[in-house]
Backbone as CSV, one residue per row, in Angstrom:
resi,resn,N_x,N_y,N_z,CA_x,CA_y,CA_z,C_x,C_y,C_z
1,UNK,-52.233,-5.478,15.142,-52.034,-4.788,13.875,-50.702,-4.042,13.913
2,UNK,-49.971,-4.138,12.972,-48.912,-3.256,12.424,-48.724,-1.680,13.172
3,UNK,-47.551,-1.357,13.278,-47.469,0.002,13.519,-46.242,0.949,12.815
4,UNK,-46.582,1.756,12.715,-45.235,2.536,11.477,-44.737,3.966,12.326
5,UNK,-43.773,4.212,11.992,-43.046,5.846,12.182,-42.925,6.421,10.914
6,UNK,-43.434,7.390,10.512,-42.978,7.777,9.471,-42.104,8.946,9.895
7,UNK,-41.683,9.393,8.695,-40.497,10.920,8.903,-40.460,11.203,7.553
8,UNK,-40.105,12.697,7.231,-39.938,13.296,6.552,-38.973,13.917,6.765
9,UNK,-37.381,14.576,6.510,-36.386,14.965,6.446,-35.979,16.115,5.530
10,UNK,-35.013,17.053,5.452,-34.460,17.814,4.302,-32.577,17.031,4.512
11,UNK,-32.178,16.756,3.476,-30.983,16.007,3.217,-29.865,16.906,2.698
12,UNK,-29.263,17.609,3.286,-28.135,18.118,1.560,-27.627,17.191,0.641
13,UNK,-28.250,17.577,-0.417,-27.466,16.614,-1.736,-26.622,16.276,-1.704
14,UNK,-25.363,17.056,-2.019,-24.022,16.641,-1.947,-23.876,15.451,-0.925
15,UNK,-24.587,15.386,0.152,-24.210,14.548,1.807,-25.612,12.959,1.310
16,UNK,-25.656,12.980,-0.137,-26.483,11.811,-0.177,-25.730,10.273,-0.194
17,UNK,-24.444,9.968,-0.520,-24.317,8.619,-0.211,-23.985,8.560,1.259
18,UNK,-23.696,9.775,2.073,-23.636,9.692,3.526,-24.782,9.037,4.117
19,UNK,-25.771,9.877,3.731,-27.224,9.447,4.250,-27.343,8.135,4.146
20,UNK,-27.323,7.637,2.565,-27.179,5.866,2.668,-26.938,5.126,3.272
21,UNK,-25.501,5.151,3.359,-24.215,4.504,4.689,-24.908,4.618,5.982
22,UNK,-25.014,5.743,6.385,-25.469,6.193,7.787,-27.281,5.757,7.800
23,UNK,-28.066,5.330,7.094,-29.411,4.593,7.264,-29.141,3.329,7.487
24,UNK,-27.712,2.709,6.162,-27.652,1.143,6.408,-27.719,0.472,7.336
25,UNK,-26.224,1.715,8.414,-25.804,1.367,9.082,-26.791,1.189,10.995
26,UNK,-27.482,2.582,10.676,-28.428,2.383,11.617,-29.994,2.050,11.625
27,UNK,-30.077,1.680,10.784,-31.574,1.209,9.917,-31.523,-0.493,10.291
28,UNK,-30.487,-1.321,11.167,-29.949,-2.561,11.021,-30.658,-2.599,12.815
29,UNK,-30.163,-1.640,13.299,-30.684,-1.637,14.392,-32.706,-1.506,15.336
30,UNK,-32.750,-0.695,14.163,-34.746,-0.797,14.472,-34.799,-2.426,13.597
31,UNK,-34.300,-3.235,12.916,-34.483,-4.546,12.313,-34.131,-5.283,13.398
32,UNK,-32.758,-5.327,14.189,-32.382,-6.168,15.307,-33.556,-6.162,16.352
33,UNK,-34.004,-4.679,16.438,-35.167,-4.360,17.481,-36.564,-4.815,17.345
34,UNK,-36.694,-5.616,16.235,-38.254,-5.800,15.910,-38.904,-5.391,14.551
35,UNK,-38.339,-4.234,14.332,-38.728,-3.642,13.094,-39.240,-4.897,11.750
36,UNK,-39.911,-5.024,11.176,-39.804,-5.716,9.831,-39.844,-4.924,8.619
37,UNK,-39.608,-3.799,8.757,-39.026,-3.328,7.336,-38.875,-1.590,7.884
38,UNK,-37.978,-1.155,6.873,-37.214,-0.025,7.162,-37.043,0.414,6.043
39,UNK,-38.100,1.767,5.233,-37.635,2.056,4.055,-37.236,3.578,3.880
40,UNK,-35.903,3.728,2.954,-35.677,5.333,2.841,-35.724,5.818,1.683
41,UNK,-36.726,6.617,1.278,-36.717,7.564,0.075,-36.590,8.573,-0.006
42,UNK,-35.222,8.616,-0.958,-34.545,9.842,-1.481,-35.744,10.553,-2.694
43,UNK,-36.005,11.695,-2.554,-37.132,12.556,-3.110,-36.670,12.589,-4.676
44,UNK,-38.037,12.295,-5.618,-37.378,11.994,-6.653,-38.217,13.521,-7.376
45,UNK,-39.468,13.459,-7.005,-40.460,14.657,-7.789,-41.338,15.037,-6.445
46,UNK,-40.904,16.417,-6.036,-41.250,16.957,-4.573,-41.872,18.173,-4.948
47,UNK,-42.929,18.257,-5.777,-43.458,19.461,-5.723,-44.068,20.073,-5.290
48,UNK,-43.712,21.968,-5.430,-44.061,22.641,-4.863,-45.590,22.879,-4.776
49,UNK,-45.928,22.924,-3.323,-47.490,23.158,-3.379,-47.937,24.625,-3.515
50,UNK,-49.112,25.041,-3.329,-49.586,26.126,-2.902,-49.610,26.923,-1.555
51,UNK,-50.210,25.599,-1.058,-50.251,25.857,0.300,-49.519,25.588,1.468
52,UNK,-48.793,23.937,1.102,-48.012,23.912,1.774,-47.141,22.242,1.070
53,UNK,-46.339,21.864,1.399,-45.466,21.064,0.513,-44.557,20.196,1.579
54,UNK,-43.942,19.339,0.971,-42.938,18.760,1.409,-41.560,19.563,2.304
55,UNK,-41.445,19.556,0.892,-40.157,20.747,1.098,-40.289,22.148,2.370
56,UNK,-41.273,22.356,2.126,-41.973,23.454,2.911,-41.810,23.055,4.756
57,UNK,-42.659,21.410,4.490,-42.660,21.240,6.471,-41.199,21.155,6.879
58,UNK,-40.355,20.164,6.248,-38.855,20.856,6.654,-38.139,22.115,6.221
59,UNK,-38.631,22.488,5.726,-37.442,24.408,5.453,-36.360,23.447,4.787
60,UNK,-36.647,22.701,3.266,-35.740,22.612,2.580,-34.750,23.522,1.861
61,UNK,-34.053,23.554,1.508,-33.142,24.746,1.063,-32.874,24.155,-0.114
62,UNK,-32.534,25.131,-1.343,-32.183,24.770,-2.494,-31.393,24.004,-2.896
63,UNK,-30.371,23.352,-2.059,-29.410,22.450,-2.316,-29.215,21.139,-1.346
64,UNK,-30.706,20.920,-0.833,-31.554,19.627,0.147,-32.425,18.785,-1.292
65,UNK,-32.163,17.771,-0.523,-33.367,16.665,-1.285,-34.669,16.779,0.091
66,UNK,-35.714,15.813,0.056,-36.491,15.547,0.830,-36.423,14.247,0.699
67,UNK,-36.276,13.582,1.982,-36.238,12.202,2.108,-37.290,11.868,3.061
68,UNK,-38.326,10.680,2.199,-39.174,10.622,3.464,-39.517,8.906,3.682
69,UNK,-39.137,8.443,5.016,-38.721,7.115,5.228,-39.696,6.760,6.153
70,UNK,-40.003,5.237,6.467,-41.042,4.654,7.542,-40.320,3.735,7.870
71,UNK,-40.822,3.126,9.079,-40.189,2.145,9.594,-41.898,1.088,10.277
72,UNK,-41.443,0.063,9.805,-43.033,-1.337,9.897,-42.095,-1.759,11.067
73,UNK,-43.713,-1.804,12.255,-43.185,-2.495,13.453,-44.393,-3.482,13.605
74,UNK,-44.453,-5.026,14.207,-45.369,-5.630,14.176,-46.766,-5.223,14.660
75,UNK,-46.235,-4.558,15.889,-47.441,-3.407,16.918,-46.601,-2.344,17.567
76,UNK,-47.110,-1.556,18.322,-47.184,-0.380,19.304,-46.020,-0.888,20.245
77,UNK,-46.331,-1.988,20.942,-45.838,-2.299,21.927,-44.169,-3.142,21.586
78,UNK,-44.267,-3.471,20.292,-42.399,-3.585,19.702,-41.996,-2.373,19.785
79,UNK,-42.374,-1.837,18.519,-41.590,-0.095,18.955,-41.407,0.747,19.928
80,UNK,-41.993,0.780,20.726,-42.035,1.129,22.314,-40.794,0.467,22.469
81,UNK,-40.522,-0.883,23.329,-39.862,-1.242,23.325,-38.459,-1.070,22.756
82,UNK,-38.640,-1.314,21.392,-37.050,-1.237,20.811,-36.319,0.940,21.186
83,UNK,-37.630,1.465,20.429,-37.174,3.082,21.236,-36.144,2.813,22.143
84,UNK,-36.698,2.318,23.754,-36.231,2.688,24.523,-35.449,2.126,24.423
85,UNK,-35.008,0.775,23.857,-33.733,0.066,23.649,-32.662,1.155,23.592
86,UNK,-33.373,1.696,22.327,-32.468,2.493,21.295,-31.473,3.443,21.910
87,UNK,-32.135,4.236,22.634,-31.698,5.217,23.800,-30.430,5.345,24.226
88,UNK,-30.110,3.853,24.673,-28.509,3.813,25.525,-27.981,2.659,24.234
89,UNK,-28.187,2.877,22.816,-27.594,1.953,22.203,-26.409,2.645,21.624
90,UNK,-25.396,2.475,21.999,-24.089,3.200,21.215,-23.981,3.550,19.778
91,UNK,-24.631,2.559,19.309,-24.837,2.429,17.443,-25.483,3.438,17.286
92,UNK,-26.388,4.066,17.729,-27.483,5.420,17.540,-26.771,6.619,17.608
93,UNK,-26.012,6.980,18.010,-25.429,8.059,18.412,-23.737,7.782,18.167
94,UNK,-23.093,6.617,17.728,-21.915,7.066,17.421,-21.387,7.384,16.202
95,UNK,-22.221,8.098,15.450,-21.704,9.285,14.160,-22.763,10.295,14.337
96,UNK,-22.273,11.490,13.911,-23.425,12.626,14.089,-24.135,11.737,12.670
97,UNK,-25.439,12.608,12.424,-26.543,12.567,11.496,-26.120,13.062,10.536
98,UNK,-26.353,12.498,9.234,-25.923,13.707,8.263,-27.202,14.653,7.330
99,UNK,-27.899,14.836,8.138,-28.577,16.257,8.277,-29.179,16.763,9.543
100,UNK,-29.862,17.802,9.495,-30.786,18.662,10.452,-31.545,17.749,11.044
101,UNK,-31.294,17.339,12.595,-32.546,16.118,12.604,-33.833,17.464,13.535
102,UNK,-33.184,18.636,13.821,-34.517,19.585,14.201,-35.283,19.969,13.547
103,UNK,-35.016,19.533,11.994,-36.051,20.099,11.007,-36.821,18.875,10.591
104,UNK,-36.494,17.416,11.172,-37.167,16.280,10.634,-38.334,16.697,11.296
105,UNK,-39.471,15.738,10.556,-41.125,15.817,11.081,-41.169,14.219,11.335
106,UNK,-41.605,13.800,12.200,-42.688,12.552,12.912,-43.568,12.182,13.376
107,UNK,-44.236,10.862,13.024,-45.002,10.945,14.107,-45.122,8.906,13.529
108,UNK,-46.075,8.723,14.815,-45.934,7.091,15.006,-47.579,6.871,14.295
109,UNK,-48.235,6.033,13.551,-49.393,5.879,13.120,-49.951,4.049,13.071
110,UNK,-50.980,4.122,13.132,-51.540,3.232,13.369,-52.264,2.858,12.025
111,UNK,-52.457,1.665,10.996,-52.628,1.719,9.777,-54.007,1.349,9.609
112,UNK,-55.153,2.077,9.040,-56.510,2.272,8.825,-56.864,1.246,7.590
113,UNK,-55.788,1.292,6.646,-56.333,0.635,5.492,-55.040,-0.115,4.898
114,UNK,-54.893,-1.527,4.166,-54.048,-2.133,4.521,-54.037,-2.642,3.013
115,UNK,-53.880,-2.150,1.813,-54.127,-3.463,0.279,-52.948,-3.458,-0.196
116,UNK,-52.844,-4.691,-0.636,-51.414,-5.385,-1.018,-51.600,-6.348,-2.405
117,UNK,-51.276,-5.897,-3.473,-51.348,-6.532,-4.571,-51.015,-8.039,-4.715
């Protein structure tokens, strides 16, 4: 079965066709690695909760979007793999990020329920 990363991010606006460029460009690499799909969404309607919100788990700031992206790996054991690829891959690390990656949230999930129109 399938396995995903999701993330959630805070972006500065102004730095949004950066973000683009800089996903294209390294979003090519979890695909070389196995990945079968790699998607990034720029926050279109992020509202504020009560209790707790989007915006909220990263400490968005008034002039951040929330971008929240996944990445489809066939199983556990591709992504594993490509990770550690990733590690010593020059492409990963040769431009800084163009945001806070200490305020991104992750985690790797395993998919419970699966419907596809």
């Amino acid at each position: 079965m399938s396995y995903i990363d999701g993330f959630v991010i805070a972006v500065p606006t102004a730095r949004r066709q950066e973000f683009i460029d800089h996903g294209e460009r390294v979003d090519r690499c979890f695909l070389e690695y196995g990945a079968t799909q790699v998607v990034e969404c720029w926050g279109h309607e992020v509202p504020a909760g009560t209790i707790t919100d989007f915006r909220r788990a990263v400490q968005a700031t008034d002039d951040e979007s929330v971008v929240f992206s996944w990445i489809v790996w066939p199983d556990k054991a591709t992504r594993d793999a490509a990770m550690e690829k990733m590690t010593s891959d020059p492409r990963m690390t040769a431009e800084p990020m163009p945001f806070d990656g200490k305020r991104m949230i992750m985690g790797g999930f395993e998919p419970v329920v699966d419907l596809r129109g």
